[in-house]
N, C-alpha and C positions, 0 to 999 in steps of 0.2 A: 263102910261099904266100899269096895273095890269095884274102879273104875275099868267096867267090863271093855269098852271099847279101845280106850287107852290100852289096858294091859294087851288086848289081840294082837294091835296094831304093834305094838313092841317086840311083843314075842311071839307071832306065829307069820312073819316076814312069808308072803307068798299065798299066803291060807285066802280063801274067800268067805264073807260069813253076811250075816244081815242081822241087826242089831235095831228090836224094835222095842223103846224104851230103852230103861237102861239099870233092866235085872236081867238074872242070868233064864229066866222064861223065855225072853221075847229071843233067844241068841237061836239061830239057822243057819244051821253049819251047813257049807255049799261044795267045800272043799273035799276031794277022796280020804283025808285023811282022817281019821278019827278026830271026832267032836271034844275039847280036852272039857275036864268034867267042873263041875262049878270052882271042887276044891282046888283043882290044877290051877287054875284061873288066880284064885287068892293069894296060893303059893306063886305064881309067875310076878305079883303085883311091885312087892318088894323091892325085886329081880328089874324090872323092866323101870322100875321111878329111878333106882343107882344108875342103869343103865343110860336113862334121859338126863341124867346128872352130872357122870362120869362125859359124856360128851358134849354139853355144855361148857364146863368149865374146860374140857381141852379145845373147842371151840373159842375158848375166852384166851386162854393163854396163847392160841395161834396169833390171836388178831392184836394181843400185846405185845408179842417179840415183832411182828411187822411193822407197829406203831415204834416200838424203839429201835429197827432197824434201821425205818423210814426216818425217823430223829436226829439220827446221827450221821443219815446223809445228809441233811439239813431241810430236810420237810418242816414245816410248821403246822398244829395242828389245824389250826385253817384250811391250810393246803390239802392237809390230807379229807377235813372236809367236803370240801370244795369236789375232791377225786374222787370220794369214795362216800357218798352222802348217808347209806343203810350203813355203815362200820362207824359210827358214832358212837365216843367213850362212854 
């Protein structure tokens, strides 16, 4: 079952909608734009988990080259700790 809300939220950036439960019945498109249809939705799902994927892991690779930048000024992971307490390895 594809996760209606998640998928929206990924790929319809801007859209307004109301989401009660969580089949594609309870969805209330609010937005002018056309309602995308159940099957739109299943196909965007794919699309939209790469998407949350794809920028995680570049998310991860940012906070590693700052962590080995900070290293080699001579930060200690401590330090960086200490600075930066949510950017925990």
């Amino acid at each position: 079952m594809t996760d209606i809300a998640f998928t929206l939220t990924h790929s319809t950036a801007g859209s307004e909608w109301i989401l009660d439960g969580d089949d594609y019945a309870g969805l209330t498109w609010l937005s002018d734009t056309p309602k995308p249809t159940e099957q739109e939705i299943d196909a965007a799902y794919p699309l939209a988990v790469a998407a949350k994927e794809s920028a995680e892991a570049e998310h991860l690779a940012t906070i590693t080259a700052a962590r080995d930048h900070a290293a080699s000024l001579g930060f200690t992971e401590a330090m960086l700790a200490a600075m930066y307490p949510n950017l925990a390895p």
